[in-house]
PDBQT receptor file of N, H, CA, C and O in Angstrom, charges set to zero:
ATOM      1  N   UNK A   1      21.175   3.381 -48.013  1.00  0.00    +0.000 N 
ATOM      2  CA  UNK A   1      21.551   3.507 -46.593  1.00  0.00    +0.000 C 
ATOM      3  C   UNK A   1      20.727   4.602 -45.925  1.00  0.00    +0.000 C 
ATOM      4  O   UNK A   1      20.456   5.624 -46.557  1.00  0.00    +0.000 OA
ATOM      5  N   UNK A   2      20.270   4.402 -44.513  1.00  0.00    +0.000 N 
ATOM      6  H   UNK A   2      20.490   3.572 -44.000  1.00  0.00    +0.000 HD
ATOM      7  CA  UNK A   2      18.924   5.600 -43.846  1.00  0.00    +0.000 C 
ATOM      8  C   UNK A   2      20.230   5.948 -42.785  1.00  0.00    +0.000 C 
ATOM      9  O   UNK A   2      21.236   5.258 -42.616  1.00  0.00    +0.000 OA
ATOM     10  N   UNK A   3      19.943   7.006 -42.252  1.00  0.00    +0.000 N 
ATOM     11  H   UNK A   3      19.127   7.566 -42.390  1.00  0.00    +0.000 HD
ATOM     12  CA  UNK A   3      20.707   7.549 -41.455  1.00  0.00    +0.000 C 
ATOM     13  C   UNK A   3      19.411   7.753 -40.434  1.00  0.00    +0.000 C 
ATOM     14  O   UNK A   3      18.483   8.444 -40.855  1.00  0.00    +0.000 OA
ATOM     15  N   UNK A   4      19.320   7.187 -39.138  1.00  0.00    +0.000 N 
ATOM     16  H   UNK A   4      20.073   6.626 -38.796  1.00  0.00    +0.000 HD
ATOM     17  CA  UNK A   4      18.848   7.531 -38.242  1.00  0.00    +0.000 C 
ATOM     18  C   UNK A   4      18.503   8.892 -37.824  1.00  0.00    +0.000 C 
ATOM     19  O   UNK A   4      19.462   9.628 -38.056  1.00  0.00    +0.000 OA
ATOM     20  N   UNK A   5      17.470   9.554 -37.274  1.00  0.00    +0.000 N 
ATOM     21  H   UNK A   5      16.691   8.956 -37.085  1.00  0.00    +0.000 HD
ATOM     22  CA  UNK A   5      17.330  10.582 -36.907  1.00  0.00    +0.000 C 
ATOM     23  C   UNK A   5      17.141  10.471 -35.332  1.00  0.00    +0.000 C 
ATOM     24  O   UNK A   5      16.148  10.149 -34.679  1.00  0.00    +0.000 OA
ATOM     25  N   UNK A   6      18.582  10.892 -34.885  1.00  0.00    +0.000 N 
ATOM     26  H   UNK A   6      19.389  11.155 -35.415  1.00  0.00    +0.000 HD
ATOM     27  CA  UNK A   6      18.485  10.439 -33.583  1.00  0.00    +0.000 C 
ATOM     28  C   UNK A   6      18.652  12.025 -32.629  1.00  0.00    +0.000 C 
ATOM     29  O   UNK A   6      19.069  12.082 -31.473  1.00  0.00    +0.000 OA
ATOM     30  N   UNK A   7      18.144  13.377 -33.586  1.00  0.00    +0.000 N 
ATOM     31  H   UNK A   7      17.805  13.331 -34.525  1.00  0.00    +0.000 HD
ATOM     32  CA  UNK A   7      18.215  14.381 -33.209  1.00  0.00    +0.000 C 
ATOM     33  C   UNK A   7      17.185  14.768 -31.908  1.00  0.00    +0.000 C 
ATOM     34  O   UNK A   7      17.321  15.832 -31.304  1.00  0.00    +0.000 OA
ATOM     35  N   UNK A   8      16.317  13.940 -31.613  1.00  0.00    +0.000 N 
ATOM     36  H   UNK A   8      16.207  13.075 -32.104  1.00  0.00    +0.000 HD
ATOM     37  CA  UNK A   8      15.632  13.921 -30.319  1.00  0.00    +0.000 C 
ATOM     38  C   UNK A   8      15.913  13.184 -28.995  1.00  0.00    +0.000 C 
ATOM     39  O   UNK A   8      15.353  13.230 -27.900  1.00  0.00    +0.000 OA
ATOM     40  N   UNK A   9      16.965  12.493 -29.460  1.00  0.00    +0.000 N 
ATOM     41  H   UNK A   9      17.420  12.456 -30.350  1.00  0.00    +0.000 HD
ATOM     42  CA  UNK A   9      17.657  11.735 -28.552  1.00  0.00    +0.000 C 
ATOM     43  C   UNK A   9      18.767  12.529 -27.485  1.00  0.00    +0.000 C 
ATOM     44  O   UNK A   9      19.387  12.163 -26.486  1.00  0.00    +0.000 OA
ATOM     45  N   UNK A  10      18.664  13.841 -28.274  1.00  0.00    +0.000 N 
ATOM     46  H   UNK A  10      18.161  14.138 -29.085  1.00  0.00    +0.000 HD
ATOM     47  CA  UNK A  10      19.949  14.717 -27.926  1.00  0.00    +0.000 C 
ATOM     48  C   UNK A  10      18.923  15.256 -26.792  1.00  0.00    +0.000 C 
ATOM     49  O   UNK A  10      19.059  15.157 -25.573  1.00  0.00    +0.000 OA
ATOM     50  N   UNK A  11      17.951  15.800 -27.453  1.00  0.00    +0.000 N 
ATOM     51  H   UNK A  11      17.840  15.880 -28.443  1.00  0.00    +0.000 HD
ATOM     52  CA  UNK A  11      16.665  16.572 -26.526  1.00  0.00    +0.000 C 
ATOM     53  C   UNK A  11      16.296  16.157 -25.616  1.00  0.00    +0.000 C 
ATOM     54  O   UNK A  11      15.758  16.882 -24.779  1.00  0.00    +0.000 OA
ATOM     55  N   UNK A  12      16.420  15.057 -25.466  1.00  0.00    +0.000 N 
ATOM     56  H   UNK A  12      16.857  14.468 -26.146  1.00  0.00    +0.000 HD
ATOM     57  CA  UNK A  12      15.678  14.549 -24.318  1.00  0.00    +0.000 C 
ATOM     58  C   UNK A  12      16.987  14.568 -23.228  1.00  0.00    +0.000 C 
ATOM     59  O   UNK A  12      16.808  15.125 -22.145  1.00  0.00    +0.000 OA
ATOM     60  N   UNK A  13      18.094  14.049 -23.486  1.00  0.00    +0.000 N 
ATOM     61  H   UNK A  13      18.239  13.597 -24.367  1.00  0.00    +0.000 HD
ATOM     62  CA  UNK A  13      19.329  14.417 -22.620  1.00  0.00    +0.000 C 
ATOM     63  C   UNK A  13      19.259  15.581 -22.176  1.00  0.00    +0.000 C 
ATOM     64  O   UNK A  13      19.267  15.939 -20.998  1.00  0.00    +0.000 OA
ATOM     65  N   UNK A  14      19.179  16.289 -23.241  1.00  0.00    +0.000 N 
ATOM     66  H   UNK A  14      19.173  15.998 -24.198  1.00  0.00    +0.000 HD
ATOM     67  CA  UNK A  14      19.292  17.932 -22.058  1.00  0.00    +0.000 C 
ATOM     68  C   UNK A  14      18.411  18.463 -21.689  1.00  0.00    +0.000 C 
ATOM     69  O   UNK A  14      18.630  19.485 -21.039  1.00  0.00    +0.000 OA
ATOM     70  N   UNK A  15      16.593  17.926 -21.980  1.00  0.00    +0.000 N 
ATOM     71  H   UNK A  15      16.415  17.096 -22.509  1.00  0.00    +0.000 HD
ATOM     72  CA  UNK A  15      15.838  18.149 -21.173  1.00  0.00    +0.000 C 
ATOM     73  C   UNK A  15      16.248  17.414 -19.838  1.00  0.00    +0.000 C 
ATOM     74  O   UNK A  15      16.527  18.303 -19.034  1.00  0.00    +0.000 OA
ATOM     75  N   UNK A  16      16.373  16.424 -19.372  1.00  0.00    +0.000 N 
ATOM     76  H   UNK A  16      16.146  15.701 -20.025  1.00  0.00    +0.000 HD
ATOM     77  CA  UNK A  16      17.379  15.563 -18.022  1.00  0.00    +0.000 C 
ATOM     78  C   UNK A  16      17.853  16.325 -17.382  1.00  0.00    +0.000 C 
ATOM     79  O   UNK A  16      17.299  16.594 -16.317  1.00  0.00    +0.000 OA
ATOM     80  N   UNK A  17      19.372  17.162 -17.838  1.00  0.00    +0.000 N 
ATOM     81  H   UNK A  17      19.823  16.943 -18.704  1.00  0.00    +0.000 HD
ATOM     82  CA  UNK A  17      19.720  17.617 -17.335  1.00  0.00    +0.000 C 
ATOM     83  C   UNK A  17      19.786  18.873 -16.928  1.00  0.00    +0.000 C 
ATOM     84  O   UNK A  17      20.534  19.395 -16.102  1.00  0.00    +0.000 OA
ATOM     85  N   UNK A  18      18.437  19.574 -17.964  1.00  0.00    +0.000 N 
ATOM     86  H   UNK A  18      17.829  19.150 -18.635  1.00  0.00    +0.000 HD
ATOM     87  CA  UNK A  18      18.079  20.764 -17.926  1.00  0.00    +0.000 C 
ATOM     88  C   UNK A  18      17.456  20.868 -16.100  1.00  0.00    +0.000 C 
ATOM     89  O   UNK A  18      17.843  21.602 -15.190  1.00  0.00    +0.000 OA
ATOM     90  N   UNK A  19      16.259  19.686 -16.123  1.00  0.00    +0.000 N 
ATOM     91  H   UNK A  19      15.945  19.090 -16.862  1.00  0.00    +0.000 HD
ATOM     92  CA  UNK A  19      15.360  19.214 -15.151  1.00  0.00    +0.000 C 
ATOM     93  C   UNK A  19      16.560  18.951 -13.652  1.00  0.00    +0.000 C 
ATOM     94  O   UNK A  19      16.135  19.229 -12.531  1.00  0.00    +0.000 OA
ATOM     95  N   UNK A  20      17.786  18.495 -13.795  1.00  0.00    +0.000 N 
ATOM     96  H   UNK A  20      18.132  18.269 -14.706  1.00  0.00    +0.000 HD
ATOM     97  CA  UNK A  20      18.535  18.154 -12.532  1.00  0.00    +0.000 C 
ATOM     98  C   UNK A  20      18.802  19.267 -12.254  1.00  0.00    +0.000 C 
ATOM     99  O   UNK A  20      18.329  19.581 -11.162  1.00  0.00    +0.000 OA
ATOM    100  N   UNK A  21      19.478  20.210 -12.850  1.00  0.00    +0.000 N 
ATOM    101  H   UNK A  21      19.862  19.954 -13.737  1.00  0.00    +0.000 HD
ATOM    102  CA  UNK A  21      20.182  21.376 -12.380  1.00  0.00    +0.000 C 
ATOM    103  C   UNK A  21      18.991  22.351 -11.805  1.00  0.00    +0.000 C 
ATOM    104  O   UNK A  21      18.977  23.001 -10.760  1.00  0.00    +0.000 OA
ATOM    105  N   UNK A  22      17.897  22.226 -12.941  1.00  0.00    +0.000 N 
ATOM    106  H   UNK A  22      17.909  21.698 -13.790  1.00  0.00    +0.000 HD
ATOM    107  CA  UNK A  22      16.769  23.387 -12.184  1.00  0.00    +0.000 C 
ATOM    108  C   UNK A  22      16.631  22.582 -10.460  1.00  0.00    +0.000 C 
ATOM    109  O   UNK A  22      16.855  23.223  -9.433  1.00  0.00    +0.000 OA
ATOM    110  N   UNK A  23      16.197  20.999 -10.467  1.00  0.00    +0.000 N 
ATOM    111  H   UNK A  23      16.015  20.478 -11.301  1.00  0.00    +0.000 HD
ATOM    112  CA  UNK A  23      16.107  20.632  -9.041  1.00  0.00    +0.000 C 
ATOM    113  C   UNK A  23      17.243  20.838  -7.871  1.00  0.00    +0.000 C 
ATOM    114  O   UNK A  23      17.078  21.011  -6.664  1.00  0.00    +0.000 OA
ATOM    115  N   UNK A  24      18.158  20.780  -8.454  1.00  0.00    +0.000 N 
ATOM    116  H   UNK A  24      18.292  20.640  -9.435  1.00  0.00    +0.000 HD
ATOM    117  CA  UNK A  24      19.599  21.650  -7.236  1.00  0.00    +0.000 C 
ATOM    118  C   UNK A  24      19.496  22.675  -7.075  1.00  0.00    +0.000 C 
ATOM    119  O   UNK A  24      19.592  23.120  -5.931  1.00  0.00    +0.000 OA
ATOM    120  N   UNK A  25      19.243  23.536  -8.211  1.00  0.00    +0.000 N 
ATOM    121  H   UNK A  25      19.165  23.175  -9.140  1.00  0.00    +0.000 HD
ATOM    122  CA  UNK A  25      19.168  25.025  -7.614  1.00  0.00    +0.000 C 
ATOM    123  C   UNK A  25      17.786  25.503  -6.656  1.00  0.00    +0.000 C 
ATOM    124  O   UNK A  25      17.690  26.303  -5.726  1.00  0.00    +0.000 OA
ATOM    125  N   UNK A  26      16.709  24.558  -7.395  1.00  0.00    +0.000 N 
ATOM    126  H   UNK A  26      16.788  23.908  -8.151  1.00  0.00    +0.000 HD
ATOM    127  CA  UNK A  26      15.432  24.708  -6.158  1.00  0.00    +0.000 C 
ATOM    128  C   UNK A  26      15.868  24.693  -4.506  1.00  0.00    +0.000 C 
ATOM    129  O   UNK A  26      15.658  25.454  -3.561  1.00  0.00    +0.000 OA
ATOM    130  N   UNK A  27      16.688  23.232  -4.711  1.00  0.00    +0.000 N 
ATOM    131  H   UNK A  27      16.858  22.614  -5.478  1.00  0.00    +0.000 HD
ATOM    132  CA  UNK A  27      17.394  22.847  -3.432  1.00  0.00    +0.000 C 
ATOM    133  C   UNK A  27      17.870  23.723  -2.559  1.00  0.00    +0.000 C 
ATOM    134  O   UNK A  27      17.391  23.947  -1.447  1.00  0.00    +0.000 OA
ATOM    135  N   UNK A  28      18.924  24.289  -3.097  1.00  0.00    +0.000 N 
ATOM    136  H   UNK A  28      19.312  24.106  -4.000  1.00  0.00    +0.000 HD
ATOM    137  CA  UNK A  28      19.798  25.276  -2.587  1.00  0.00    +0.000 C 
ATOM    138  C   UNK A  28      19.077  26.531  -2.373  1.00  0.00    +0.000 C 
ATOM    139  O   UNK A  28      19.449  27.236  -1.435  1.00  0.00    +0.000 OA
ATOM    140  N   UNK A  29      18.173  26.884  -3.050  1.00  0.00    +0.000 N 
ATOM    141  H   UNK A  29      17.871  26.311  -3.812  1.00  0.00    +0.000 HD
ATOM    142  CA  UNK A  29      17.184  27.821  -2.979  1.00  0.00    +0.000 C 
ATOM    143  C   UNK A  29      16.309  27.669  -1.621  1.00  0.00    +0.000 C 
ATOM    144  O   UNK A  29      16.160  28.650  -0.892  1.00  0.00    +0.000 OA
ATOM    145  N   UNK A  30      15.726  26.393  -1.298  1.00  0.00    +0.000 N 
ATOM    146  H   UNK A  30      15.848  25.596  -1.890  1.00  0.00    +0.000 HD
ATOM    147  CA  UNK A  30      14.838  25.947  -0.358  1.00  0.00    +0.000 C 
ATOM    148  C   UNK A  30      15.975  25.800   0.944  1.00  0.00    +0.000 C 
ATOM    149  O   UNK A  30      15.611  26.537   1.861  1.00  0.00    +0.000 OA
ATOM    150  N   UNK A  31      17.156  25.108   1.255  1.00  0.00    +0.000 N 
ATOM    151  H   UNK A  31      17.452  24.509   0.511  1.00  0.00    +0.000 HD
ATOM    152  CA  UNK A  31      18.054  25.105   1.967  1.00  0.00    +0.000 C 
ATOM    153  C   UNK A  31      18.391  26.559   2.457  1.00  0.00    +0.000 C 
ATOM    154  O   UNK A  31      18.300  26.861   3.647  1.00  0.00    +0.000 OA
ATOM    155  N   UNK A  32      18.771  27.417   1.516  1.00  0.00    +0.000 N 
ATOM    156  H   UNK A  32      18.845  27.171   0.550  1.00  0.00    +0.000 HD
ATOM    157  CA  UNK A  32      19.105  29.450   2.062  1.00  0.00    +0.000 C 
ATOM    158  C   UNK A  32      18.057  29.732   2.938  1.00  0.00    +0.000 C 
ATOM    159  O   UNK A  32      18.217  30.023   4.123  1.00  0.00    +0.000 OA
ATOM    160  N   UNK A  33      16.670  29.623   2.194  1.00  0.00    +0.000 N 
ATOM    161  H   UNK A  33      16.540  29.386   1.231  1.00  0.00    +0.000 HD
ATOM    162  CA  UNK A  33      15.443  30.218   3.056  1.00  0.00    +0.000 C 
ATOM    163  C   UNK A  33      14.957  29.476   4.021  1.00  0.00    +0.000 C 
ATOM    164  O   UNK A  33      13.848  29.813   4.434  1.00  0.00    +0.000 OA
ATOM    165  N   UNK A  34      15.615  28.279   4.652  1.00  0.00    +0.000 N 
ATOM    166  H   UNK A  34      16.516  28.005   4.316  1.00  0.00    +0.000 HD
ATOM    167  CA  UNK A  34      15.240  27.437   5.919  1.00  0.00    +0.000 C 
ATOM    168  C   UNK A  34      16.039  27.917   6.804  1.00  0.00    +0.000 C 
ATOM    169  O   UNK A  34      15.744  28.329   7.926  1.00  0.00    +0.000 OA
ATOM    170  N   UNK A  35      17.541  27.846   6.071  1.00  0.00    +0.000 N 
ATOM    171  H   UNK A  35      17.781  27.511   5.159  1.00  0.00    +0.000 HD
ATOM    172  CA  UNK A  35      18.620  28.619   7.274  1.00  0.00    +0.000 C 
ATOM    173  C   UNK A  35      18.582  29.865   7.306  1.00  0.00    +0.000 C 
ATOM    174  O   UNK A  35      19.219  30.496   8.150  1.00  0.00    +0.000 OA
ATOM    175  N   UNK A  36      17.978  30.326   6.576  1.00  0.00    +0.000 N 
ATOM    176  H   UNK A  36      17.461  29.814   5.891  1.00  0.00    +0.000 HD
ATOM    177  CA  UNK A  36      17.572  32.321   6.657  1.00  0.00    +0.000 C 
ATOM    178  C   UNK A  36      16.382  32.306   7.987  1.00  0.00    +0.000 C 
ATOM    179  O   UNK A  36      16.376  33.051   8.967  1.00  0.00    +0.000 OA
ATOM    180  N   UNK A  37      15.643  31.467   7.729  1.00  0.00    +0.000 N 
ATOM    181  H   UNK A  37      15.648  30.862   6.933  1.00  0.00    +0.000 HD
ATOM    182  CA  UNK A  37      14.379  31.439   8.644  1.00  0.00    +0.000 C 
ATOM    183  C   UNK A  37      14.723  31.036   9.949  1.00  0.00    +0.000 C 
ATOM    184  O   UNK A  37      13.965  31.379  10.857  1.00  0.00    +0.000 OA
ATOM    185  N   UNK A  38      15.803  30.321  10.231  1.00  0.00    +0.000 N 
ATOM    186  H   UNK A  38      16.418  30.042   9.494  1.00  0.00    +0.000 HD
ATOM    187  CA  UNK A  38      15.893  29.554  11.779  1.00  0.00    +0.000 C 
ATOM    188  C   UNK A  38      17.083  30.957  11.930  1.00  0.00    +0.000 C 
ATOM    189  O   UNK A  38      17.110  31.104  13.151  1.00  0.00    +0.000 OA
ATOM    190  N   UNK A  39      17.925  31.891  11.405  1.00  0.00    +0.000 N 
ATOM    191  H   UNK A  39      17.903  31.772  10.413  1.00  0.00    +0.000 HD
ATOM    192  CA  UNK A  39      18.909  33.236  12.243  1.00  0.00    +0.000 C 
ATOM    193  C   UNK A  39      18.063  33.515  13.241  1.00  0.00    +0.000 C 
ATOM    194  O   UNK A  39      16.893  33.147  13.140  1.00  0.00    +0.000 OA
ATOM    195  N   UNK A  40      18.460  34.138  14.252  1.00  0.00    +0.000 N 
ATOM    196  H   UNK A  40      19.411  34.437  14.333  1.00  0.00    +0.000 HD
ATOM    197  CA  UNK A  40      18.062  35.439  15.042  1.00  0.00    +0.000 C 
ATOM    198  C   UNK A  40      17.213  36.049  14.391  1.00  0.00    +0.000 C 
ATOM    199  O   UNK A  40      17.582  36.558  13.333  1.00  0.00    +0.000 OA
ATOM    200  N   UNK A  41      15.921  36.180  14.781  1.00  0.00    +0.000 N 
ATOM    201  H   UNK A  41      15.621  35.766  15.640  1.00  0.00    +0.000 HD
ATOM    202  CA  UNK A  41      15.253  37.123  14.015  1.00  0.00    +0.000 C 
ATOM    203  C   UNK A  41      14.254  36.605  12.778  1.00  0.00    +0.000 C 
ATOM    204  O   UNK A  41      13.744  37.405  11.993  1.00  0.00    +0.000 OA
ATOM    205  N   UNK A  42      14.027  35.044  12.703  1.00  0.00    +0.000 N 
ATOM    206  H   UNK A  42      14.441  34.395  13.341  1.00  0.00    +0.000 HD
ATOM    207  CA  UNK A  42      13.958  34.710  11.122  1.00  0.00    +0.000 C 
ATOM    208  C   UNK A  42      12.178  34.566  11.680  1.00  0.00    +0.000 C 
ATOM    209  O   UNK A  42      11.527  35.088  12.585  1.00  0.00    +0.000 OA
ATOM    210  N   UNK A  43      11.943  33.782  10.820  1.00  0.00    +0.000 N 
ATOM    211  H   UNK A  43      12.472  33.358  10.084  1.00  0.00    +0.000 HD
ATOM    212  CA  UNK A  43      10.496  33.629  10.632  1.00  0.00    +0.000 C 
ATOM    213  C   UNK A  43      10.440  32.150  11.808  1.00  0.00    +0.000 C 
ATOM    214  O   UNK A  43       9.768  32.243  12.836  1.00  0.00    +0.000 OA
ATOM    215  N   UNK A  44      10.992  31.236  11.577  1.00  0.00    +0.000 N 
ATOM    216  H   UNK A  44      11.538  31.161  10.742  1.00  0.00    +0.000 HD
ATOM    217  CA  UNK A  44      10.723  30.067  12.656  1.00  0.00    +0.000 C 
ATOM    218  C   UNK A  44      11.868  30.298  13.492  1.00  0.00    +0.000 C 
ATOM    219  O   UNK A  44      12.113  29.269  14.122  1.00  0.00    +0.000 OA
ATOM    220  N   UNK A  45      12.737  31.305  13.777  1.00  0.00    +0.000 N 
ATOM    221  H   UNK A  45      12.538  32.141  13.265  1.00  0.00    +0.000 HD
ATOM    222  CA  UNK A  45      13.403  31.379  15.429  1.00  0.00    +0.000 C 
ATOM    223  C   UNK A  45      12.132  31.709  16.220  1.00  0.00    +0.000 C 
ATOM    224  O   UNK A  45      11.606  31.088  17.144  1.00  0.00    +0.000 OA
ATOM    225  N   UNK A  46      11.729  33.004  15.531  1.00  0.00    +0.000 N 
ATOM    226  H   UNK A  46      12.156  33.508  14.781  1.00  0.00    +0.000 HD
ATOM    227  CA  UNK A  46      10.601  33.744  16.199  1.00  0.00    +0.000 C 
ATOM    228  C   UNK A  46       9.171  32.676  16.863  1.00  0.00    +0.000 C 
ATOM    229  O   UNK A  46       8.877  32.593  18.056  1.00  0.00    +0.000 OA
ATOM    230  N   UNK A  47       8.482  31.978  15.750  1.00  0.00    +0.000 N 
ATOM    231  H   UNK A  47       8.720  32.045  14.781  1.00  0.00    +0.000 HD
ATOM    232  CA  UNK A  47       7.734  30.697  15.873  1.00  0.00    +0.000 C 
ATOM    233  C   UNK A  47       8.262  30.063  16.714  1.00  0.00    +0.000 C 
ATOM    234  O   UNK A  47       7.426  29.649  17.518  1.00  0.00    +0.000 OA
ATOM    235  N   UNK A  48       9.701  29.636  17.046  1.00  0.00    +0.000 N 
ATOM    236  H   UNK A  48      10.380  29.972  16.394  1.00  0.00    +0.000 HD
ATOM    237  CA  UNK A  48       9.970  28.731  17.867  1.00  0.00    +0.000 C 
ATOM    238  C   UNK A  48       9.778  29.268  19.325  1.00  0.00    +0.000 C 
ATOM    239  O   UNK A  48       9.372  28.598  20.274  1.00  0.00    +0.000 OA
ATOM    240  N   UNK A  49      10.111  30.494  19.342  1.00  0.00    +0.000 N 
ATOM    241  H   UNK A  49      10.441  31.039  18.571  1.00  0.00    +0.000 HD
ATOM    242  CA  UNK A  49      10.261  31.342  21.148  1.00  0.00    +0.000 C 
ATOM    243  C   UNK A  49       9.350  31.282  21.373  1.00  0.00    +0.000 C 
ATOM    244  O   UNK A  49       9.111  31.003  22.548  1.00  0.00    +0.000 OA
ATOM    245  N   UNK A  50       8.062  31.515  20.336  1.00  0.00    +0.000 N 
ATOM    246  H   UNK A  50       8.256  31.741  19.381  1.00  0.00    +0.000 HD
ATOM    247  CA  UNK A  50       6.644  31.911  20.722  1.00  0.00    +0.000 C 
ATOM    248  C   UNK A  50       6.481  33.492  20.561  1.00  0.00    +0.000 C 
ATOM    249  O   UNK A  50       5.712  34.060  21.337  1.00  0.00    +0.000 OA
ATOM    250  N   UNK A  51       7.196  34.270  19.546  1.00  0.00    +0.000 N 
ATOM    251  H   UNK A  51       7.821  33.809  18.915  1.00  0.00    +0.000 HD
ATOM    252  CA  UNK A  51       7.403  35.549  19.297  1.00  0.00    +0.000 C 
ATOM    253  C   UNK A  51       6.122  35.347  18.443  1.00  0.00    +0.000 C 
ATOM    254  O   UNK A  51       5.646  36.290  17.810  1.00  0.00    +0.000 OA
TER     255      UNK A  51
């Protein structure tokens, strides 16, 4: 009887979900510094007035 070696099968799952969570937190990362940038004062309020 062979017993499968399906120990890379595991790896690759949590490379997946290693890869989703890093892309949400990019997200949320990229989302803070857009709404940081459009406050009073940000980098594209200013761009937008023509400051």
């Amino acid at each position: 009887m062979t017993i499968e070696d399906r120990s890379n099968e595991g790896m690759e799952l949590d490379q997946q979900a290693l890869q989703r969570n890093m892309q949400s937190q990019m997200k949320l990362a990229a989302e803070r510094a857009i709404a940081d940038s459009w406050r009073a004062g940000g980098i594209s309020f200013r761009q937008a007035r023509g400051g």
